[in-house]
C-alpha positions as CSV (number, residue, x, y, z in Angstrom):
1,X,42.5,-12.2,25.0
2,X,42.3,-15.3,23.1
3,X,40.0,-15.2,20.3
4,X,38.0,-17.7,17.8
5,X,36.5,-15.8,14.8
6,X,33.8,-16.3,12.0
7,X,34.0,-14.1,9.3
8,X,35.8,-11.3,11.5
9,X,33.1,-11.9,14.3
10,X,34.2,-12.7,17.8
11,X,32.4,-15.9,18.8
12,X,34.4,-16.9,21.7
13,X,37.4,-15.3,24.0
14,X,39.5,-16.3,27.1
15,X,41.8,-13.9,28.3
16,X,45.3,-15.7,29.3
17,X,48.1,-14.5,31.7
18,X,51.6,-14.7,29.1
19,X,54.3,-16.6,30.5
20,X,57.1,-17.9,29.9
21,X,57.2,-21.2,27.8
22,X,53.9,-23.0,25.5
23,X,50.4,-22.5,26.8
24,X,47.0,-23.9,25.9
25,X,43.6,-22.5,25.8
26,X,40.9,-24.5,25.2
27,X,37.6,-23.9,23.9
28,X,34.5,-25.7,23.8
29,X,32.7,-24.5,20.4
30,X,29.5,-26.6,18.5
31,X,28.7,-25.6,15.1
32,X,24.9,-25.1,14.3
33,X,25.1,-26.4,10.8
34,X,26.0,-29.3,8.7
35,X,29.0,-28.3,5.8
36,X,32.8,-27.0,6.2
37,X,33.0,-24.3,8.6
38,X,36.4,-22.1,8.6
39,X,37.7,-20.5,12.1
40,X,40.3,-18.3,12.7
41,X,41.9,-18.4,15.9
42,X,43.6,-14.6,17.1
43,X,45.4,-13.1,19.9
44,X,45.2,-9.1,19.4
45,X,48.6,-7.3,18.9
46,X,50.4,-6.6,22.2
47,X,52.0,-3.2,23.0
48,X,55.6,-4.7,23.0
49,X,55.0,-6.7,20.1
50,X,57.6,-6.4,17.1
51,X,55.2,-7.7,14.2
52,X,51.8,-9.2,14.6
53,X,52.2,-11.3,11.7
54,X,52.4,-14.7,13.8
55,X,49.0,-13.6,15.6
56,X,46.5,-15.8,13.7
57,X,45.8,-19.1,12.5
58,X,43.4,-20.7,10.5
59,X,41.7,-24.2,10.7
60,X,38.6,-25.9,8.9
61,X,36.5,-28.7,10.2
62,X,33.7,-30.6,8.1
63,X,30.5,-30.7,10.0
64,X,28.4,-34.2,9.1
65,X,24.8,-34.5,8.9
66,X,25.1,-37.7,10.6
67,X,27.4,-40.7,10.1
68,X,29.3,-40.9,6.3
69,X,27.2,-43.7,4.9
70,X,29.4,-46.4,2.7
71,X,29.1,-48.8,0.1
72,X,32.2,-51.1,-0.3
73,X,31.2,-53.8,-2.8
74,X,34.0,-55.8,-4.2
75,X,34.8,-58.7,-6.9
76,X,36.2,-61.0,-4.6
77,X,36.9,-61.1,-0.5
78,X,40.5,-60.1,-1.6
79,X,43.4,-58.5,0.1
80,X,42.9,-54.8,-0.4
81,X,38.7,-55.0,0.2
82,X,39.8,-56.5,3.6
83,X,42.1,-53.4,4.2
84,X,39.7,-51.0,2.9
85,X,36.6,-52.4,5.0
86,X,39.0,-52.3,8.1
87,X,40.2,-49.0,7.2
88,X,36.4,-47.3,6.5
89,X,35.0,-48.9,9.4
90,X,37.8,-48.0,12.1
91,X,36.0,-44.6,11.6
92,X,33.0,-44.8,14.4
93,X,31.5,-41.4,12.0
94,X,31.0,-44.1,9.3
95,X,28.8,-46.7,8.4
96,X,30.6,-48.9,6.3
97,X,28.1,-51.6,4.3
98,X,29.5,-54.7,2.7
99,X,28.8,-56.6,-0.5
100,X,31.4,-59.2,-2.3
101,X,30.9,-61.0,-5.7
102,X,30.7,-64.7,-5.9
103,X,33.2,-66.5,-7.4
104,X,30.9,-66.4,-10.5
105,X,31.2,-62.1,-10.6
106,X,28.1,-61.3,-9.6
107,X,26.0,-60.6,-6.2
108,X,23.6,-62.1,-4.6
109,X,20.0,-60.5,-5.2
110,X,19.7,-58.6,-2.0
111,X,23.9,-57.3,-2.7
112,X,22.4,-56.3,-6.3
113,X,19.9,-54.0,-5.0
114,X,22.0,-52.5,-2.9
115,X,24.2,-51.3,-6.3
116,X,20.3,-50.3,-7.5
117,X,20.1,-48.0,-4.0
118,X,23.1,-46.1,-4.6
119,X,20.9,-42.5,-3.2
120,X,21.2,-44.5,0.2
121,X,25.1,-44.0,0.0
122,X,27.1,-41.0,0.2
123,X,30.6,-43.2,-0.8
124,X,30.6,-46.0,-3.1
125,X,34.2,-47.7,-3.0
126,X,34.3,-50.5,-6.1
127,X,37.2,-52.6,-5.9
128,X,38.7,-55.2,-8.3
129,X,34.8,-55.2,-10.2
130,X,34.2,-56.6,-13.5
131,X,32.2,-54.3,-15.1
132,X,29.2,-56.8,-15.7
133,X,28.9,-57.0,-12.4
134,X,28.2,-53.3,-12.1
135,X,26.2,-53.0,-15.9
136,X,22.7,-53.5,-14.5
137,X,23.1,-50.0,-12.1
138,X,24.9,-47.9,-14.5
139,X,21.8,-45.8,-14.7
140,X,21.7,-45.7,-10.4
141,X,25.2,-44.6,-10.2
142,X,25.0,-41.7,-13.0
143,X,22.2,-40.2,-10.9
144,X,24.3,-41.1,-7.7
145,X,26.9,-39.0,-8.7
146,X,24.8,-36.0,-10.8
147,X,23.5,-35.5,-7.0
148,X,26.8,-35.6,-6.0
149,X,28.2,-38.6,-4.4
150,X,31.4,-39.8,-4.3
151,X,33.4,-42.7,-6.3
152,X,36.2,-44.5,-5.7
153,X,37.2,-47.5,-8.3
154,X,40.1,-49.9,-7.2
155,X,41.7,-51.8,-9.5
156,X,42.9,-55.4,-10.0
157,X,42.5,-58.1,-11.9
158,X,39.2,-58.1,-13.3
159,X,38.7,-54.0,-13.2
160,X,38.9,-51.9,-15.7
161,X,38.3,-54.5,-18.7
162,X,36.8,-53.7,-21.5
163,X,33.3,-53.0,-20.4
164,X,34.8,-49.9,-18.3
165,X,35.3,-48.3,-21.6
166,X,31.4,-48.2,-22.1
167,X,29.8,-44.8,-22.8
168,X,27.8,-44.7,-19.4
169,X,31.4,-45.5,-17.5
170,X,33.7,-43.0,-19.8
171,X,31.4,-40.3,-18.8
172,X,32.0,-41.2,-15.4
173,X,35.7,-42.3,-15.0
174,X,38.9,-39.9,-15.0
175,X,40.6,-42.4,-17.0
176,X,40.0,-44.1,-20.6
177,X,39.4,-47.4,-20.0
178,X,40.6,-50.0,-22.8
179,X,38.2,-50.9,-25.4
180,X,38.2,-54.8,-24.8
181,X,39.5,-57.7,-22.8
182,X,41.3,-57.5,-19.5
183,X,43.8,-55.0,-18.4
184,X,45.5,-56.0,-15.5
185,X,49.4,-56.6,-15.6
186,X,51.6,-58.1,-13.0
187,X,54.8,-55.9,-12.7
188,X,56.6,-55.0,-9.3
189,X,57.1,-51.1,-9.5
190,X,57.1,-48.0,-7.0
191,X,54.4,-46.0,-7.4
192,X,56.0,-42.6,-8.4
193,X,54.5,-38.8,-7.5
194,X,54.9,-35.7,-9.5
195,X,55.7,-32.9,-8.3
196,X,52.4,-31.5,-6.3
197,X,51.0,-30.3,-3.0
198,X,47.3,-32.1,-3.4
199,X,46.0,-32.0,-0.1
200,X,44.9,-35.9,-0.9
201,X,48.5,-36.4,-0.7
202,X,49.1,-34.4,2.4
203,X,49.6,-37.0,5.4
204,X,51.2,-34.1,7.5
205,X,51.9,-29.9,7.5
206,X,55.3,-30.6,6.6
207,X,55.6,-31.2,2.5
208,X,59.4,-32.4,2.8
209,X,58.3,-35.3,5.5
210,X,55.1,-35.9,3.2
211,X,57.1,-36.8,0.7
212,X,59.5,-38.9,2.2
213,X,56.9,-41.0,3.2
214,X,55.7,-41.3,-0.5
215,X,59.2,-42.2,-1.0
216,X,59.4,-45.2,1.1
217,X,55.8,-46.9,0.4
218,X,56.3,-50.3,-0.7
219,X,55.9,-51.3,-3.9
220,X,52.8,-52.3,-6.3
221,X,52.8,-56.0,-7.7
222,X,50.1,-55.4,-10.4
223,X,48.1,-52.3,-12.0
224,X,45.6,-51.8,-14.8
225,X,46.9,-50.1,-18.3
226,X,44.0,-47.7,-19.4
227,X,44.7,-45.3,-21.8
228,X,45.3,-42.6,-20.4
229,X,43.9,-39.3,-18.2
230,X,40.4,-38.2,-19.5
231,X,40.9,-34.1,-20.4
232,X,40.3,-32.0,-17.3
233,X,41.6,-34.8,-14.4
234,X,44.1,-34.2,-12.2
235,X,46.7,-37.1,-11.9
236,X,48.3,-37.6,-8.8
237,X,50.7,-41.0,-9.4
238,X,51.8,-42.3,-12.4
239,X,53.8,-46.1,-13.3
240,X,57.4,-45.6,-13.3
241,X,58.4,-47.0,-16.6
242,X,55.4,-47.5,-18.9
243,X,53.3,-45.1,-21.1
244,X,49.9,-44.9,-22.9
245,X,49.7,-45.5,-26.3
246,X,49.5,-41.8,-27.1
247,X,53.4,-41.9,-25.5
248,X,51.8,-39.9,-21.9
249,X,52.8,-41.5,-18.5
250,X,50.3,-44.4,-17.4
251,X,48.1,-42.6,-14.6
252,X,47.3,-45.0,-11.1
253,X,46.0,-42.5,-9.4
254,X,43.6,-39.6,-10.9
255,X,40.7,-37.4,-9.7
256,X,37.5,-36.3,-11.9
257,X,34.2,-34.8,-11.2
258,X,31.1,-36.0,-12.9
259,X,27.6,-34.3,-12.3
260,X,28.1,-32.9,-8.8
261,X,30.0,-35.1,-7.6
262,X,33.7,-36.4,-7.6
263,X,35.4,-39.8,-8.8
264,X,39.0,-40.8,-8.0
265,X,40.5,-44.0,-10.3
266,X,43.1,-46.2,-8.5
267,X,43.9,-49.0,-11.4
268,X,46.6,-50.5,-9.4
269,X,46.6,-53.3,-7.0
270,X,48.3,-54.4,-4.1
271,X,48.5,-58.5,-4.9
């Protein structure tokens, strides 16, 4: 008998004639709930068995609500928005909503109230934003997050300037944002990885292939200096070479939590 379990409870069995070889069962199981729900998959120890240590497996699946809704507003219809949009929206479970600056830094009225609407939104992705373009909702994204959305901030050459090092944004960001003027640096480096098993970085079940393919992304050509990892963030990548002025490695890509929800800082851009 093949079994899937919940919590020790048989939900569903097949019973399978052993043979010689690989073999696969296949279930047809619907949660009843939104959330994560954790499975564990179980063949019951056979007479002639030597261990039944390799019996049971494990796997988690997210159940959605309905499709991930996504804000992806940028400063400028650059490179890396035009990979992220394609990116986000190859997902058919998401519904990926535009908005891009003007050439002047800010949106047009009906992309401003969409920064004002942010409970609409369970992602907001900002990439390569001046922070006065992003002032006026400061107050709509704190609430965003206390009810626990989810941030991602993309760097480049207008992001992260001095306005990032605000109150309302430092309670926000993983990373200290300088206190004024721009902060974006051109400089050709490999992005480099410490040591870590971070799921985010996971692409595969294998840690040694995962990190090969770290190895061999290509490299950066700009990032933003901050100053440094706010207490309590997790840094995942780091610049080669430079440092923060309190001597730590310069962070390019860190995690953080604010309210309920969860922020991850990329200041580093791809152009």
């Amino acid at each position: 008998a093949v079994e899937v379990r919940v919590s020790g409870r048989i939900v569903l069995s097949r019973p399978v004639s052993l043979e010689d070889g690989e073999q696969q069962v296949e279930f047809s199981l619907t949660p009843d709930t939104p959330g994560r729900h954790t499975y564990e998959i179980r063949i019951p120890p056979q007479a002639d068995e030597r261990t039944g240590a390799n019996n049971s497996a494990y796997f988690a699946l997210e159940v959605l609500k309905g499709k991930t809704r996504i804000l992806l507003a940028s400063g400028s219809p650059n490179p890396d928005f035009a990979y992220l949009r394609r990116l986000l929206a190859a997902d058919p479970n998401r519904d990926v909503t535009a908005a891009v600056a003007s050439d002047r830094g800010g949106f047009s009225h009906e992309d401003a109230a969409l920064l004002k609407r942010l409970g609409d939104f369970d992602l907001v992705v900002l990439v390569d934003l001046p922070y006065g373009a992003i002032a006026g909702a400061d107050l709509s994204l704190f609430n965003f997050l206390r009810n626990g959305g989810g941030l991602l901030v993309v760097g480049g050459r207008n992001a992260f300037d001095g306005g990032y090092g605000s109150r309302s944004m430092s309670e926000i960001l993983p990373v200290r944002a300088i206190e004024s003027g721009p902060s974006f640096q051109e400089d050709r480096f490999q992005i480099e990885f410490p040591e870590t098993h971070h799921p985010l970085l996971a692409f595969s079940e294998d840690p040694e292939a995962d990190a090969r393919d770290r190895s061999e992304l290509p490299p950066l050509l700009g990032f933003n200096r901050t100053l440094g990892a706010r207490p309590g963030a997790t840094v995942l990548a780091y610049h080669p070479r430079l440092r923060t002025p309190d001597g730590a490695r310069m962070p390019l890509i860190a995690l953080g939590t604010a309210g309920s929800g969860r922020v991850m800082a990329v200041p580093c851009a791809t152009l």
